[in-house]
C-alpha positions in Angstrom: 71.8 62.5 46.6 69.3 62.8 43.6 69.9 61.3 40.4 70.5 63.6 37.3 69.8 62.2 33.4 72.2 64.2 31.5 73.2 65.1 28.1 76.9 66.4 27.5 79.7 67.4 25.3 83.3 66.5 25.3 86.0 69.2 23.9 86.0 67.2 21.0 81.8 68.1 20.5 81.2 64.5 20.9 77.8 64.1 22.5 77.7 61.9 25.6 74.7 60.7 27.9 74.2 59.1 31.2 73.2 59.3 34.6 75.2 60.8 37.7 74.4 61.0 41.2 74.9 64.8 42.6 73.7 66.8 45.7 72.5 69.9 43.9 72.7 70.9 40.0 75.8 73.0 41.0 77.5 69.9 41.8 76.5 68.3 39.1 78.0 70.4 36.4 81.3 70.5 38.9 81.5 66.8 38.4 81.0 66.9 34.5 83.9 69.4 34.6 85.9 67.2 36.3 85.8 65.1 33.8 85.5 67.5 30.7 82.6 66.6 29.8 80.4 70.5 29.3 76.3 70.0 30.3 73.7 70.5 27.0 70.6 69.6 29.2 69.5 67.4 32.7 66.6 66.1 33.7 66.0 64.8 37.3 65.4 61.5 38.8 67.4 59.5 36.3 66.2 57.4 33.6 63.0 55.6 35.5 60.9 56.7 32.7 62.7 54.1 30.2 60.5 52.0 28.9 62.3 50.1 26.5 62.6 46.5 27.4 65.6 44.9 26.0 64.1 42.0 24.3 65.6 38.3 25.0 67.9 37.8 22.4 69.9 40.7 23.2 69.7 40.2 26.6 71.5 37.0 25.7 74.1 38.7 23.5 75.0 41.3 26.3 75.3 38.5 29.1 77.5 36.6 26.8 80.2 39.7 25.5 80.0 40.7 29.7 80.9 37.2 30.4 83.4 36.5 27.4 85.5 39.3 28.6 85.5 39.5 31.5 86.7 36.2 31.6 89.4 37.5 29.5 90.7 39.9 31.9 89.4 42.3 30.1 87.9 45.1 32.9 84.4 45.9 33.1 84.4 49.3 31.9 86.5 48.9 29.1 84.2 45.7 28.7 81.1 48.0 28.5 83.1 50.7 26.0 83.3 47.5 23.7 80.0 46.5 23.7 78.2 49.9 23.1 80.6 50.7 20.8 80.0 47.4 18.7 78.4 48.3 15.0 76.0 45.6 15.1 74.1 46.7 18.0 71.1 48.9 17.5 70.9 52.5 18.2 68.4 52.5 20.8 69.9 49.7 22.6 73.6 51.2 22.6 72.1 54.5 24.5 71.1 52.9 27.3 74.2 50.6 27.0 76.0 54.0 27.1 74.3 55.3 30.3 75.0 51.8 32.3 79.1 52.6 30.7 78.6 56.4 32.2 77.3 55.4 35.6 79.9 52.5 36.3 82.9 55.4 35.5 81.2 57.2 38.0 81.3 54.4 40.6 77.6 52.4 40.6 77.7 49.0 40.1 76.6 47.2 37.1 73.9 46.3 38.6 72.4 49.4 39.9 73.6 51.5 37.0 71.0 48.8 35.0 68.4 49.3 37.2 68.1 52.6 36.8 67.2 52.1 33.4 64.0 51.6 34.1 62.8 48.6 32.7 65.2 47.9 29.9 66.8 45.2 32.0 64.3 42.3 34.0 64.9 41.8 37.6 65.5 38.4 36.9 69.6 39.8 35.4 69.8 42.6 37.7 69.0 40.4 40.7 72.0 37.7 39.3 74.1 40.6 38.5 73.7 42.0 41.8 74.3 38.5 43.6 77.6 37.7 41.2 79.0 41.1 42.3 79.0 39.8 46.0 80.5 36.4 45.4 83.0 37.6 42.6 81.5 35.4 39.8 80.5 38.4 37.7 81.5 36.6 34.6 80.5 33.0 35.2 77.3 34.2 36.5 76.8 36.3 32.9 77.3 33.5 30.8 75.3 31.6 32.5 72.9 34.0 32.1 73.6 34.0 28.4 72.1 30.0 28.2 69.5 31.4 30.6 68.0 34.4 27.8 69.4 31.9 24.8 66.6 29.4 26.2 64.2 31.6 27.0 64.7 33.4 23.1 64.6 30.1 21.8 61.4 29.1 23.7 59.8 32.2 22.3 61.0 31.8 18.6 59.6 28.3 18.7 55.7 29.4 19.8 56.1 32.4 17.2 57.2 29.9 14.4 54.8 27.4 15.1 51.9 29.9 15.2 52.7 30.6 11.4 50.9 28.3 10.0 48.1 28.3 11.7 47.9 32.3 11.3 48.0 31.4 7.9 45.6 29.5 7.6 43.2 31.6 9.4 43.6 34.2 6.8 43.1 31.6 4.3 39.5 30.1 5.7 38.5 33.8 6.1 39.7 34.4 2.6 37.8 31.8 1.0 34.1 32.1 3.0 34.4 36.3 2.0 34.9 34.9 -1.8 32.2 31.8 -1.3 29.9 34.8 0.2 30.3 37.8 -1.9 31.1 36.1 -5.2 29.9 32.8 -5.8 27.1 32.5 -3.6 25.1 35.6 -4.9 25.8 33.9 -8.3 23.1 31.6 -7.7 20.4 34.2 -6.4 18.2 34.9 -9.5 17.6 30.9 -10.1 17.2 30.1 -6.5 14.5 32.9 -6.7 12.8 30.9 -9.4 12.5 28.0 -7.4 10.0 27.5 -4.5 10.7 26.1 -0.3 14.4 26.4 -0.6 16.4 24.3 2.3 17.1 26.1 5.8 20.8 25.5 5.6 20.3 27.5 1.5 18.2 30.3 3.1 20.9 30.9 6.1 24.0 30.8 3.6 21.7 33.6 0.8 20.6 35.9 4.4 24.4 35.3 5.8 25.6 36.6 1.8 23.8 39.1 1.6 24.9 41.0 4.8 28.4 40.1 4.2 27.6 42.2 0.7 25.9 45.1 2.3 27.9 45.6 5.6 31.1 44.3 4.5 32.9 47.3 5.7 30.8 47.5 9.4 31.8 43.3 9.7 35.7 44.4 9.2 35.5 47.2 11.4 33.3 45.8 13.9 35.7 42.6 14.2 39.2 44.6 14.4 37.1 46.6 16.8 36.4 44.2 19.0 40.0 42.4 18.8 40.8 45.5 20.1 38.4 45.9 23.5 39.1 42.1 24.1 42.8 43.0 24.2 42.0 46.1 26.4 39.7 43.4 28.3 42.6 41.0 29.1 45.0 43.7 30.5 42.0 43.9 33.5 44.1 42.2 36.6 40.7 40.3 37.3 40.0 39.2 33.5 43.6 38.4 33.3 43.4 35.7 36.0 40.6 34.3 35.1 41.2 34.1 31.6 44.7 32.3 32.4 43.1 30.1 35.1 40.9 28.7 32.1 43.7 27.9 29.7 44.9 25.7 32.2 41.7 23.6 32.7 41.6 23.5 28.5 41.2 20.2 27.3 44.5 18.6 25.8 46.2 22.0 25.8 45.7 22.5 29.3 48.2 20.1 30.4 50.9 21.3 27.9 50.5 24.8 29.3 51.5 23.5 32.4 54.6 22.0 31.0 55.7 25.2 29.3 54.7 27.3 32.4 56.5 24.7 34.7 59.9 25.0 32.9 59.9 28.3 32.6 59.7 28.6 36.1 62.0 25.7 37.0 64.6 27.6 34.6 64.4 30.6 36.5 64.5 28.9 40.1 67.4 27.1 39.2 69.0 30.2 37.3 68.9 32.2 40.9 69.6 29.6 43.3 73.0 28.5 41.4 74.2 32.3 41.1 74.1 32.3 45.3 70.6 34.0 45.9 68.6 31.7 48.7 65.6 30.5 48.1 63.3 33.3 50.1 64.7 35.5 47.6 64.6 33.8 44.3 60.9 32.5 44.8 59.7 36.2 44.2 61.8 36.6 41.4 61.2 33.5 39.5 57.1 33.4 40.3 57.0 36.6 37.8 58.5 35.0 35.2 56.1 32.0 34.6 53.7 33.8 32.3 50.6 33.0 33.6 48.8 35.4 36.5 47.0 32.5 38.3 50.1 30.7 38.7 51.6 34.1 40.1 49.0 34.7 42.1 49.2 31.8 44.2 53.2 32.7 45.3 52.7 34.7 47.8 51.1 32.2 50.4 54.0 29.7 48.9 56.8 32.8 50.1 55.7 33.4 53.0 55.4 29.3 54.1 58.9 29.1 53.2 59.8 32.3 55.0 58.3 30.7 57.6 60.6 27.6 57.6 58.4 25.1 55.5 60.4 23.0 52.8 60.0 24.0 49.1 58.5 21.1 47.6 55.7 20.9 50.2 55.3 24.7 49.6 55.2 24.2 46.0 53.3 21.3 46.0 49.9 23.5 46.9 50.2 25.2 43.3 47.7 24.5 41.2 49.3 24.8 37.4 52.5 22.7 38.2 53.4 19.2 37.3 54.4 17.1 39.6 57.6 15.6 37.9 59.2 19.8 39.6 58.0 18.5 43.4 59.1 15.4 43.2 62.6 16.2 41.9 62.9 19.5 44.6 61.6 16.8 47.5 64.6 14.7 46.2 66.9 17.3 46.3 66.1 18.6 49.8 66.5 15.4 51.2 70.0 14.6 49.3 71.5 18.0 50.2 71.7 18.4 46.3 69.2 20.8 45.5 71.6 23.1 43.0 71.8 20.0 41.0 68.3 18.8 41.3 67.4 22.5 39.7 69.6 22.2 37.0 68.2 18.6 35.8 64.7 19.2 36.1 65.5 22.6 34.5 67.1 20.8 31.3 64.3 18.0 31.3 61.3 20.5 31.5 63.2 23.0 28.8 62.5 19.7 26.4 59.7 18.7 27.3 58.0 22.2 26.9 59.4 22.2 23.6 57.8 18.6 23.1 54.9 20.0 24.1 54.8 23.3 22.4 55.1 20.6 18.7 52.1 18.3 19.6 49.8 21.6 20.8 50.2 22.5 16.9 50.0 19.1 16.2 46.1 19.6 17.0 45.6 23.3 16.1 46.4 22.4 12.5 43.7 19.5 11.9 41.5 21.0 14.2 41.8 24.6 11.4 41.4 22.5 9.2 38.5 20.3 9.6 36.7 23.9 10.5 37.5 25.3 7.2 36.2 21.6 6.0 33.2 22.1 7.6 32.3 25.9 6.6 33.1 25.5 2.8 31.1 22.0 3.1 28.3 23.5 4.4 28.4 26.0 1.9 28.5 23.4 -0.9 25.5 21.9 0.2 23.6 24.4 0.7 24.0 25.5 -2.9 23.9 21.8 -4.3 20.3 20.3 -2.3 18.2 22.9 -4.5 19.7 21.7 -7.6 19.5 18.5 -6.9 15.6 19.2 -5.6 15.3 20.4 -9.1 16.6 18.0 -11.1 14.5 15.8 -9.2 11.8 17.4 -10.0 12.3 17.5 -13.6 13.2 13.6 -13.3 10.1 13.1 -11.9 8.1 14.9 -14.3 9.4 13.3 -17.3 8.6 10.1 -16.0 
């Protein structure tokens, strides 16, 4: 049967939306009518063209009010009803929340009926949704996925925070060398002009000024400009890898990458494997959610090995970009018969240490800022201050 996006009315004119499976379009408004609902528009092949991604943090909030009630007693439709009809959440995420409501009255599965939202919902929930549904742990898997997104939100939150100051501060040095170069420096023009062999590092700061003065609008446009085609640049599958194979081999922040990109993968893994899913399935899963397309790329040998019967940790142990503290503690695992657990803890101790790590990287981008803006505004300073001092020199020596 094909799948039908539809928009509706009820005999009270309240508008209603969703998605319903139907043999032909006949059927389809013979279904609406049976449950007095009166079509204002379809479209077919459902809602794959949503493009919304739910973000984290509301990801979170949905996983938790799924799992709160349910645990309640409260059924899963009437669980749904409450949660799109909540005030606080946002328009655009209540219509999809709507269509996954209309779907499950009409039989699908929470999981599927989210799924066919596109990509609104990650595989990551669907595939724990879909695994809960089969064991009956619908509601312990959700809130469990609630800590799962919480983490992951608070993970995110942390890098954006911590990247305010030194955004800031990169305004600020470009700030001050656009003032240095297009105010004070051509300030001094008409007496170094007087003088005679000015310095190199004078004569590159008076030629740097004065194109900064002339093509002050082609340098701003030029440089957003060029942000823009690197950004296009890094969206290039091949550029992409390489560029993310490099940040690992970075001095000093290369190794805190792999922390961060470790956890987030050993939160996932454990995540999957708790809820039920084995191992050949969650690897697939969880390799997506690590961030980093070299990392990624290297899965699919890894898969296939333990497809093949090979243990995790030796499989894992062949991927360059994790630390080893995750292969030892899977290897420890597999040979304890406790690998749930293991998952768990080194899920918990990565989750800190990533955020450990995550503090000291800005712990050197901030000096590191710092000493550059040090060393352009220094420069500067001297290059303005050796021909006066040249001078006065001069005029020293001459009165002797």
């Amino acid at each position: 049967m094909a799948k039908y996006k539809f928009k509706a009315t009820d005999a009270s004119g309240k508008k209603v939306s969703g998605i319903m499976e139907a043999a032909t379009e006949e059927a389809l408004y013979e279904k609406l009518r049976q449950q007095n609902l009166y079509v204002l528009s379809f479209t077919l092949g459902g809602a794959k063209g949503n493009k919304k991604k739910i973000p984290t943090q509301v990801l979170a909030e949905f996983s938790r009010q799924i799992g709160t009630l349910l645990k309640a007693g409260v059924s899963l439709v009437r669980a749904l009803g409450i949660i799109s009809g909540d005030e606080l959440t946002k328009k655009k995420y209540k219509s999809i929340y709507n269509e996954v409501l209309t779907s499950v009255r009409q039989g699908t599965t929470l999981s599927d009926a989210m799924e066919d939202q596109g990509e609104a919902f990650p595989p990551l929930i669907i595939n724990m949704y879909r695994s809960a549904e089969a064991s009956g742990e619908l509601d312990k898997v959700a809130l469990r996925m609630a800590i799962h997104y919480e983490k992951e939100s608070r993970m995110k939150t942390k890098m954006k925070n911590a990247m305010i100051y030194p955004c800031i501060l990169g305004v600020l040095i470009v700030a001050v060398v656009m003032i240095l170069f297009v105010f004070v420096i051509p300030q001094f023009k008409e007496l170094f002009d007087t003088m005679g062999e000015l310095p190199w590092i004078t004569r590159l700061m008076m030629g740097i000024s004065s194109v900064v003065q002339r093509f002050w609008w082609v340098i701003i446009l030029g440089t957003a400009l060029l942000i823009y085609l690197i950004r296009i640049l890094f969206k290039v599958p091949e550029v992409k890898y390489q560029k993310d194979k490099l940040k690992l081999h970075l001095p000093l922040f290369g190794k805190l990458l792999k922390v961060v990109y470790t956890a987030r993968f050993a939160r996932t893994l454990s995540s999957l494997y708790s809820a039920g899913l084995p191992i050949t399935m969650s690897l697939p899963i969880a390799s997506t959610t690590i961030g980093n397309a070299y990392i990624e790329g290297q899965f699919e040998s890894v898969i296939a090995k333990v497809r093949g019967g090979a243990n995790l940790s030796t499989s894992l142990a062949e991927i360059n970009g994790f630390i080893g503290k995750l292969i030892s503690s899977i290897m420890v695992g597999e040979e304890t018969g406790s690998l749930d657990s293991m998952l768990d803890s080194i899920a918990n101790d990565l989750d800190y240490e990533s955020e450990m790590a995550i503090g000291r990287m800005m712990t050197f981008i901030e000096p590191v800022m710092i000493i550059i803006m040090a060393i352009i505004v220094g420069a500067i300073i001297i290059s303005v201050m050796l021909p006066l001092m040249g001078s006065y020199d001069a005029i020293g020596s001459m009165g002797m």
